[in-house]
PDB file as gemmi writes it, atoms N, CA and C in Angstrom:
CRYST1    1.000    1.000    1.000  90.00  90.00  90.00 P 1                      
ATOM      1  N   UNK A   1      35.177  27.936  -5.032  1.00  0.00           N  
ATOM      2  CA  UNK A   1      34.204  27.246  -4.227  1.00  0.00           C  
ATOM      3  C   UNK A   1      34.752  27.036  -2.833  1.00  0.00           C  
ATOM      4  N   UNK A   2      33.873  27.069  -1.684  1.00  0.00           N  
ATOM      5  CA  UNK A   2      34.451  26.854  -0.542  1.00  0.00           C  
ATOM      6  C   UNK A   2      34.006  25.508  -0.115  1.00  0.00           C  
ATOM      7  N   UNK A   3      34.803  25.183   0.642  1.00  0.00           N  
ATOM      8  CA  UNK A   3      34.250  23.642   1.287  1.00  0.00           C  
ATOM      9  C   UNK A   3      32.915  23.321   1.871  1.00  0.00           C  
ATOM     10  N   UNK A   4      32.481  24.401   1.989  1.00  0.00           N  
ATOM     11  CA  UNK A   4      30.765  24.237   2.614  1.00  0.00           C  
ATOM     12  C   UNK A   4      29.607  23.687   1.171  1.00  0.00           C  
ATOM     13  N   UNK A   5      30.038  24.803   0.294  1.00  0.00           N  
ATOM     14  CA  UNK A   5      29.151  24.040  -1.031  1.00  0.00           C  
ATOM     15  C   UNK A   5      29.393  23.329  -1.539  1.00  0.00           C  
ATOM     16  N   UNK A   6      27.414  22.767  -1.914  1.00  0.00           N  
ATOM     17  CA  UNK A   6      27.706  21.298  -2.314  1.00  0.00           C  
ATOM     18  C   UNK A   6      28.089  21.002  -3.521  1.00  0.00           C  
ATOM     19  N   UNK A   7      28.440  19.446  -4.084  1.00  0.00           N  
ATOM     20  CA  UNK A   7      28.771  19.552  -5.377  1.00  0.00           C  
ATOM     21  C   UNK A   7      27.900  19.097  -6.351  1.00  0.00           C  
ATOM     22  N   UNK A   8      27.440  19.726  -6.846  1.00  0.00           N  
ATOM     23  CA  UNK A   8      26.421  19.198  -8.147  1.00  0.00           C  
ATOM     24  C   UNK A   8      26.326  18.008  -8.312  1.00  0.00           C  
ATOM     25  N   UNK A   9      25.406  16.665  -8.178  1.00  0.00           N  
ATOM     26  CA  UNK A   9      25.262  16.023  -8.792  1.00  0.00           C  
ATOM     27  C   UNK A   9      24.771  15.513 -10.182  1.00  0.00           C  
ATOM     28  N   UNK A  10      25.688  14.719 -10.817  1.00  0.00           N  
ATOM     29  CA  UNK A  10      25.165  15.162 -12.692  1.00  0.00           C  
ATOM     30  C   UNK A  10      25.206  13.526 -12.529  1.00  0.00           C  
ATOM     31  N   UNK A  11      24.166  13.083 -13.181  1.00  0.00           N  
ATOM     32  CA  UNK A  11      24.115  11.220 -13.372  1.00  0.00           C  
ATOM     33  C   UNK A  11      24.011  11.352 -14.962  1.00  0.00           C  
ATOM     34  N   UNK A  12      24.547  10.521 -15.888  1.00  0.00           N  
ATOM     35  CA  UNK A  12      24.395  10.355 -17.068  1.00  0.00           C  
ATOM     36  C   UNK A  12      22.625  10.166 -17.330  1.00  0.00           C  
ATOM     37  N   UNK A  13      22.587  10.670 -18.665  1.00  0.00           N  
ATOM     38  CA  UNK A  13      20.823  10.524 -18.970  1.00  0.00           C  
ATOM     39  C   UNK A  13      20.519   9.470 -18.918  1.00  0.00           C  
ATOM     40  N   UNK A  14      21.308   7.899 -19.636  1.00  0.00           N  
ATOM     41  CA  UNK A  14      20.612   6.410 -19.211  1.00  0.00           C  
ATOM     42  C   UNK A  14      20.181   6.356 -18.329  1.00  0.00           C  
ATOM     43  N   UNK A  15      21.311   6.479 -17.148  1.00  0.00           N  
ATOM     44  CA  UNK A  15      21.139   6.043 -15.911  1.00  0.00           C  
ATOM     45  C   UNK A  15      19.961   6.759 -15.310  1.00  0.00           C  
ATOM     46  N   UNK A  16      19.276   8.362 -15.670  1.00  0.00           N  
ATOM     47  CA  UNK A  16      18.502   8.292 -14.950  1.00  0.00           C  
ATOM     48  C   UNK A  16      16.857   7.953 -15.560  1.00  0.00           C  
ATOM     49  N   UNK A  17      17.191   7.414 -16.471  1.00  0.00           N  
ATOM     50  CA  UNK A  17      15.983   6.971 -17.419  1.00  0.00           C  
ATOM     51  C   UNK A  17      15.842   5.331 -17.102  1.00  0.00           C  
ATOM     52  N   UNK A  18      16.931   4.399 -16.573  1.00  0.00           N  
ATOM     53  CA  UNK A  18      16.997   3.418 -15.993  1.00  0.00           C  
ATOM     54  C   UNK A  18      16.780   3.393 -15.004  1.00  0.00           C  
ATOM     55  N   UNK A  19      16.737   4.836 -14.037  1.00  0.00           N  
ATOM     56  CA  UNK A  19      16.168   4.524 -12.132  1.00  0.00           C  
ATOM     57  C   UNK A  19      14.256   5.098 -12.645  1.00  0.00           C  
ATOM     58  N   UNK A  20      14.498   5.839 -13.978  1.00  0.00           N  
ATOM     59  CA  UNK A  20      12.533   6.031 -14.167  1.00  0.00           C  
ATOM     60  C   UNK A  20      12.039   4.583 -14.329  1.00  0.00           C  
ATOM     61  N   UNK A  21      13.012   3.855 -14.893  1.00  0.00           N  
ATOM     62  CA  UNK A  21      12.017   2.536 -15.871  1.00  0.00           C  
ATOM     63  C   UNK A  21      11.697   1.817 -14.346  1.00  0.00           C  
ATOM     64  N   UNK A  22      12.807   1.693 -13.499  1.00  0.00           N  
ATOM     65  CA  UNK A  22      12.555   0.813 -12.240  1.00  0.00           C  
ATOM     66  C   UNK A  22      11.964   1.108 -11.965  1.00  0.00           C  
ATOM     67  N   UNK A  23      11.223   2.429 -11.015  1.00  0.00           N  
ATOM     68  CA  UNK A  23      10.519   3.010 -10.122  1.00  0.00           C  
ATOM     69  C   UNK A  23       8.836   2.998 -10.712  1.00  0.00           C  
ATOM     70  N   UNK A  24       8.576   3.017 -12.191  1.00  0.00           N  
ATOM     71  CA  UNK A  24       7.621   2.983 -12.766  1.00  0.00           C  
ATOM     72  C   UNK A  24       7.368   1.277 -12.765  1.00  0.00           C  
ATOM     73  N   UNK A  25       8.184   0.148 -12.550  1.00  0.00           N  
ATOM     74  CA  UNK A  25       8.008  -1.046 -12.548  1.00  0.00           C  
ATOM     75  C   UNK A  25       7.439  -1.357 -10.816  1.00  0.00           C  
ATOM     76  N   UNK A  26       8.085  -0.840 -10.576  1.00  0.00           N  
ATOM     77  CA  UNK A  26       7.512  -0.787  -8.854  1.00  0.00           C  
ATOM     78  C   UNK A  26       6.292  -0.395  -8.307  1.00  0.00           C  
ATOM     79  N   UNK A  27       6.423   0.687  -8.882  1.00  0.00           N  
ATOM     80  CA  UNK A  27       5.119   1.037  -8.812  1.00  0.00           C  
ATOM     81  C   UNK A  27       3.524   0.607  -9.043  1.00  0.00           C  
ATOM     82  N   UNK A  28       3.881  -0.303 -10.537  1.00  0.00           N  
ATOM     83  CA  UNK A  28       3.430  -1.005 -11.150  1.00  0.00           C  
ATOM     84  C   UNK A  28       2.622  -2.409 -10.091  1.00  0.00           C  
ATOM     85  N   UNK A  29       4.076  -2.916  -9.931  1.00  0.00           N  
ATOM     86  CA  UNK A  29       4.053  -4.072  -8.762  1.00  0.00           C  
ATOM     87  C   UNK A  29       2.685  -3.953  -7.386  1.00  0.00           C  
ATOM     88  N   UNK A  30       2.646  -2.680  -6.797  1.00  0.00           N  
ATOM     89  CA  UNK A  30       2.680  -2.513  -5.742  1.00  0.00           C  
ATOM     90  C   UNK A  30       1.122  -2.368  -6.062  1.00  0.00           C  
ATOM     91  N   UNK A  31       0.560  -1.482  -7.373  1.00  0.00           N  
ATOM     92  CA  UNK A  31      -0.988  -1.188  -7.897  1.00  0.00           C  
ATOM     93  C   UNK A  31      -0.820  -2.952  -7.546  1.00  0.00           C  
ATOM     94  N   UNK A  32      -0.357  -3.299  -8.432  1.00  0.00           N  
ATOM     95  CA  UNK A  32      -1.048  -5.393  -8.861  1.00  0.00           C  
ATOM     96  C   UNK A  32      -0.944  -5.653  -7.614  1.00  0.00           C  
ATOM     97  N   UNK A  33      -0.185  -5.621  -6.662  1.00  0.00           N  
ATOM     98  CA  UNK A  33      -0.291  -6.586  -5.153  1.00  0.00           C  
ATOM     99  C   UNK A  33      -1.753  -5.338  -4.268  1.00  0.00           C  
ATOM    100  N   UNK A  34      -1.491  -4.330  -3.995  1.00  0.00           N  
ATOM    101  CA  UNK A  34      -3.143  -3.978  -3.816  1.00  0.00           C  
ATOM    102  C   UNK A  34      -4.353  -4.441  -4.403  1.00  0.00           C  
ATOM    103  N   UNK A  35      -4.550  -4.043  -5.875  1.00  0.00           N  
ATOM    104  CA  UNK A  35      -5.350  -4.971  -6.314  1.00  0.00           C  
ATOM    105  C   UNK A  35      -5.820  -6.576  -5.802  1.00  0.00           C  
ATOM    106  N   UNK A  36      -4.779  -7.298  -5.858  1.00  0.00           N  
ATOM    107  CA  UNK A  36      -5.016  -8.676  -5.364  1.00  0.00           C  
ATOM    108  C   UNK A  36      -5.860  -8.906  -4.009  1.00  0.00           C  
ATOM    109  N   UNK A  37      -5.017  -8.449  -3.512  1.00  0.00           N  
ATOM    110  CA  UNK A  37      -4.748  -8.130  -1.892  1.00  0.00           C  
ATOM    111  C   UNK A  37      -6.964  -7.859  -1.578  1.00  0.00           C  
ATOM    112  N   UNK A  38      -7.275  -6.435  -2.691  1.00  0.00           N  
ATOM    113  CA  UNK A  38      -8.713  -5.896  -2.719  1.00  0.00           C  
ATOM    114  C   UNK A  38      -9.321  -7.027  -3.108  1.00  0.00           C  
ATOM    115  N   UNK A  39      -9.005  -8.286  -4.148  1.00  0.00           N  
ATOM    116  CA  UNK A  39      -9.756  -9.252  -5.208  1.00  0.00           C  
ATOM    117  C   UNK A  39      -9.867 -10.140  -3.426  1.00  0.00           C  
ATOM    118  N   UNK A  40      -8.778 -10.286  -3.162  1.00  0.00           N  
ATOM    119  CA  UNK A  40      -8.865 -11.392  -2.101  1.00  0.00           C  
ATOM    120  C   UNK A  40     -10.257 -11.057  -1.072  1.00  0.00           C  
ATOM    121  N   UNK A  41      -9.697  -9.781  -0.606  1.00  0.00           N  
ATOM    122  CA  UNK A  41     -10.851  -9.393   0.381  1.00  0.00           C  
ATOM    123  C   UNK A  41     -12.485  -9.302   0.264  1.00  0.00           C  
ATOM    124  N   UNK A  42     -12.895  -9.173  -1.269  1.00  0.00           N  
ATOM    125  CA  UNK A  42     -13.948  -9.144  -2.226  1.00  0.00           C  
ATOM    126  C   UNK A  42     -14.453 -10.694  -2.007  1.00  0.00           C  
ATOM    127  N   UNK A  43     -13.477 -11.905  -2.190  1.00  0.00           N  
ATOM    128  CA  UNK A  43     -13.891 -13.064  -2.930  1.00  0.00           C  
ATOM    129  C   UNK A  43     -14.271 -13.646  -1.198  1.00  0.00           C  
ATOM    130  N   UNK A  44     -13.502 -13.014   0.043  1.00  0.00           N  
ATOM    131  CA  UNK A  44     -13.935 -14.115   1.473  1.00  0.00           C  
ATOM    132  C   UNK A  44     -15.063 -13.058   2.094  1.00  0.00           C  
ATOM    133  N   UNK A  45     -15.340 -11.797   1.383  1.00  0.00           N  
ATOM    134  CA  UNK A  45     -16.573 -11.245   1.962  1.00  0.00           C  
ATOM    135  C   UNK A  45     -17.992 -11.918   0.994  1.00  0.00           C  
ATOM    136  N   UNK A  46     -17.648 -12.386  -0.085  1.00  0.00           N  
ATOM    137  CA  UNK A  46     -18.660 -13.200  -0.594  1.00  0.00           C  
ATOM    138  C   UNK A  46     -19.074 -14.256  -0.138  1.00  0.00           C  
ATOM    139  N   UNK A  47     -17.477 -15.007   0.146  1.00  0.00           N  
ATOM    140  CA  UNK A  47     -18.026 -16.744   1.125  1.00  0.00           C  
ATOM    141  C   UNK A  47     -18.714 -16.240   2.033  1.00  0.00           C  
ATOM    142  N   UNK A  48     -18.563 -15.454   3.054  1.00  0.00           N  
ATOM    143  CA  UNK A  48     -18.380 -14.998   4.460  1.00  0.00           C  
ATOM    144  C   UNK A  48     -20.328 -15.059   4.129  1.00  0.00           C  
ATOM    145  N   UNK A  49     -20.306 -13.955   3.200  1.00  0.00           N  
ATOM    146  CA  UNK A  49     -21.775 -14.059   2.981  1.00  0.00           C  
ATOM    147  C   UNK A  49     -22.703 -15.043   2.605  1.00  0.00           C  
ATOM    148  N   UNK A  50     -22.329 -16.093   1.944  1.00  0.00           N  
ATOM    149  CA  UNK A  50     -22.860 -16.918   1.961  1.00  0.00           C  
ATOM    150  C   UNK A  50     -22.991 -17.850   2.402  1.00  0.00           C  
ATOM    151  N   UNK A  51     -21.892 -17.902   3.615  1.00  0.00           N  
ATOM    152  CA  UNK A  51     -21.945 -19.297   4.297  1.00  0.00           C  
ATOM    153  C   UNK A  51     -22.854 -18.737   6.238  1.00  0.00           C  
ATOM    154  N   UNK A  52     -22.869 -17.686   6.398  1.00  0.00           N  
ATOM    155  CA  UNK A  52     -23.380 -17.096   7.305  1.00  0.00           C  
ATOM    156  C   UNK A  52     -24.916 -16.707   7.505  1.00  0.00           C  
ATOM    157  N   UNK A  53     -25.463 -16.821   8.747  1.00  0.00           N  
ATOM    158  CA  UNK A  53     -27.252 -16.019   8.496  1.00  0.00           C  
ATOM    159  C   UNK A  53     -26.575 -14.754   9.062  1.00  0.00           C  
ATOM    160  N   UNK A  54     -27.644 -13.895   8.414  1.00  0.00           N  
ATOM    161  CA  UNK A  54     -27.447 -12.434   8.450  1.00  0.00           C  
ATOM    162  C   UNK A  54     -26.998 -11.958  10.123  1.00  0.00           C  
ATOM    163  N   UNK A  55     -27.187 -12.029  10.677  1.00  0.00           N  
ATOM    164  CA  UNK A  55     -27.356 -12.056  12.351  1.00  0.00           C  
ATOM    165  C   UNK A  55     -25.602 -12.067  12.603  1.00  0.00           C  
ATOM    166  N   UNK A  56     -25.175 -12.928  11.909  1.00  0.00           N  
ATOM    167  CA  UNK A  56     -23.903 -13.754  12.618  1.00  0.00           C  
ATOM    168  C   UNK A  56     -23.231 -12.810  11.192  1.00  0.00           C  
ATOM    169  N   UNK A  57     -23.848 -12.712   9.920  1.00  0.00           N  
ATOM    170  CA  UNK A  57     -22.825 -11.534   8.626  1.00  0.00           C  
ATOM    171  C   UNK A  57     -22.785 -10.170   9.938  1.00  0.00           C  
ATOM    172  N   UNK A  58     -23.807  -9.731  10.276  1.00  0.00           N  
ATOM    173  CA  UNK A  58     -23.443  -8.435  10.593  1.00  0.00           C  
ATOM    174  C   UNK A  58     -22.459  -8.364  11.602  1.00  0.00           C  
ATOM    175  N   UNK A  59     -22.305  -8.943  12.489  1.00  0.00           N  
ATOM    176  CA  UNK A  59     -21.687  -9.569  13.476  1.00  0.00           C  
ATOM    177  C   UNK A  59     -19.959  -9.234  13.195  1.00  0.00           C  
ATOM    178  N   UNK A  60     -20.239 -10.051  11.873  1.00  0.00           N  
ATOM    179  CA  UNK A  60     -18.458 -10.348  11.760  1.00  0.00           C  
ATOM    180  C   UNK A  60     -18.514  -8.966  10.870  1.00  0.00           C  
ATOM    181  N   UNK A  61     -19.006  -8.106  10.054  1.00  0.00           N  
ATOM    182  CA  UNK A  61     -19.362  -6.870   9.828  1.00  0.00           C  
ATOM    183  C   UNK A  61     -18.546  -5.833  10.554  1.00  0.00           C  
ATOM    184  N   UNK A  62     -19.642  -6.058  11.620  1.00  0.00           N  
ATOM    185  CA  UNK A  62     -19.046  -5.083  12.587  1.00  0.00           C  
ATOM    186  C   UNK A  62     -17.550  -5.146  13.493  1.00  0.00           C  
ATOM    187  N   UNK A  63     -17.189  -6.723  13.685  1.00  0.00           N  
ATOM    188  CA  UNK A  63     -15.893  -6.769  14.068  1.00  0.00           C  
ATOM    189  C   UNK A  63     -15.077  -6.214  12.996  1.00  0.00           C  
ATOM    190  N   UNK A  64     -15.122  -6.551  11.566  1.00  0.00           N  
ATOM    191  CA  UNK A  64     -14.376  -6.014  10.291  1.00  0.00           C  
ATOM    192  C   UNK A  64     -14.202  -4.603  10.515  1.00  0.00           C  
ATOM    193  N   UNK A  65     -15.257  -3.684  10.854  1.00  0.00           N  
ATOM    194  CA  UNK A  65     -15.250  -2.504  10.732  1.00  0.00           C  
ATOM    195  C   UNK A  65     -14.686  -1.808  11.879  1.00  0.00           C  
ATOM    196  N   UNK A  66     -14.503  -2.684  13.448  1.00  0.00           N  
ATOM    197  CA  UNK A  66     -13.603  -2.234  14.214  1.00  0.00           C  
ATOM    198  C   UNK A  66     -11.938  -2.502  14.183  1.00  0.00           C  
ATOM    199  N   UNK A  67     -11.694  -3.470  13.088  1.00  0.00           N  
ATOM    200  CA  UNK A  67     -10.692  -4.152  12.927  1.00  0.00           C  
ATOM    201  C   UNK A  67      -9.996  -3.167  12.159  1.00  0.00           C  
ATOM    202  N   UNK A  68     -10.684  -2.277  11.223  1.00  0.00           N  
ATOM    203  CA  UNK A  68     -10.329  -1.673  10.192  1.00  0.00           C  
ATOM    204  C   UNK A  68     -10.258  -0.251  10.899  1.00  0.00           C  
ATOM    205  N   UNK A  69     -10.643   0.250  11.975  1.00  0.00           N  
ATOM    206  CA  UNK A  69     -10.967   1.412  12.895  1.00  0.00           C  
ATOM    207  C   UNK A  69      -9.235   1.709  13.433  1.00  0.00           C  
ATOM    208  N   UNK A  70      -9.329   0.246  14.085  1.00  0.00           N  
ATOM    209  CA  UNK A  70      -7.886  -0.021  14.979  1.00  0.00           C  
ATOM    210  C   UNK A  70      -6.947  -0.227  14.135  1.00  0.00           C  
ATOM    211  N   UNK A  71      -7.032  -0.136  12.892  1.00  0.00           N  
ATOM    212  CA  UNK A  71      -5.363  -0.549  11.933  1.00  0.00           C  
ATOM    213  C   UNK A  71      -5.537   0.790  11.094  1.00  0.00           C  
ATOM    214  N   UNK A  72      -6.192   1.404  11.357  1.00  0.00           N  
ATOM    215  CA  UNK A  72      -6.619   3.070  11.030  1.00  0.00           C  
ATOM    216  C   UNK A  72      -6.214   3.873  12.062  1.00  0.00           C  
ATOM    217  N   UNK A  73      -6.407   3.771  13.190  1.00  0.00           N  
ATOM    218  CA  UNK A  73      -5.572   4.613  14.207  1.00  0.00           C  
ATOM    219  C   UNK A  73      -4.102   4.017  14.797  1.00  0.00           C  
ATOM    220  N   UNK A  74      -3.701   2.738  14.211  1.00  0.00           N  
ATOM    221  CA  UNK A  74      -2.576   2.449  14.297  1.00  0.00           C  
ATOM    222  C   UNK A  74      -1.240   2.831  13.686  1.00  0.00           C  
ATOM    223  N   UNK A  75      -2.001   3.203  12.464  1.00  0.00           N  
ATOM    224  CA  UNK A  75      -0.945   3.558  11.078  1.00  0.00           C  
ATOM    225  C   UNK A  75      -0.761   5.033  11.350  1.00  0.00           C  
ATOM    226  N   UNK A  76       0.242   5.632  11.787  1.00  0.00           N  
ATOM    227  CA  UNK A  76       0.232   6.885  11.855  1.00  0.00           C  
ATOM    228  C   UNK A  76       1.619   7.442  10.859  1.00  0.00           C  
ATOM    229  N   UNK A  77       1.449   6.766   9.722  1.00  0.00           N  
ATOM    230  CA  UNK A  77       2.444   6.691   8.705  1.00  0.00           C  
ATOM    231  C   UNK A  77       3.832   7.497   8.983  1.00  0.00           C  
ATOM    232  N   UNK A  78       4.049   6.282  10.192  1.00  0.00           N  
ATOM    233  CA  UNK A  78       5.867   6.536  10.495  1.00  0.00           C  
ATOM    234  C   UNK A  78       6.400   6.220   8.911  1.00  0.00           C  
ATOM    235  N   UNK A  79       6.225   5.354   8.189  1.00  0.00           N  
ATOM    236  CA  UNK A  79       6.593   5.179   7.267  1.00  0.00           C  
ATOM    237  C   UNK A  79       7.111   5.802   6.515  1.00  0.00           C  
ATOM    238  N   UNK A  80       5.869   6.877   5.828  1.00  0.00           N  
ATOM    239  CA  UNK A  80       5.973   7.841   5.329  1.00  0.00           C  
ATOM    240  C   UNK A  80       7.559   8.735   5.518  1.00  0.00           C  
ATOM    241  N   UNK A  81       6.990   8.864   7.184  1.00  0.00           N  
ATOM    242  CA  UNK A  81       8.561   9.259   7.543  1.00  0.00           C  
ATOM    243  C   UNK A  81       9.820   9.298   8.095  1.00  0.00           C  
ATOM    244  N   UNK A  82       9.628   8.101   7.747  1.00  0.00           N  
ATOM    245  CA  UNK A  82      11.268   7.603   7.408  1.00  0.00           C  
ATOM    246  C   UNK A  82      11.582   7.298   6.356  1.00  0.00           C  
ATOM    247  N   UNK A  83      11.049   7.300   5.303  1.00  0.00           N  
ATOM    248  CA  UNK A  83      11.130   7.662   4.175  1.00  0.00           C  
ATOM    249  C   UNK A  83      11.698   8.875   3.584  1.00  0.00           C  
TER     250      UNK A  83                                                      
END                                                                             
């Protein structure tokens, strides 16, 4: 072998059946905090609706939907890559 190639990495089978169990727990996590996150947004577009006349719902409607425009062209999922 010369010093340029790499060296095989070999992880014992637990261990990599213990980084599946985590990553599937995380994952897990992250569905339940979206979810919530969706329940939340569901339960103050209901108040929103009912405590509002239609005039003043569409209103905040339409700010929602520019709000959601601008955090849509904001996200240009650096994330992703840096990841």
């Amino acid at each position: 072998m010369s010093q340029c190639d790499p060296v095989p990495l070999e992880l014992p089978s637990h261990t990599v059946s213990m980084i599946g169990r985590q990553i599937a727990k995380g994952a897990s996590w992250m569905v339940m905090l979206r979810m919530a996150d969706r329940a939340v947004g569901v339960i103050s577009f209901c108040i929103l609706a009912r405590l509002l006349l239609p005039e003043h719902f569409g209103l905040v409607a339409l700010a929602m939907a520019m709000r959601g425009l601008f955090e849509i062209m904001g996200d240009f999922s650096v994330d992703l890559a840096l990841i």
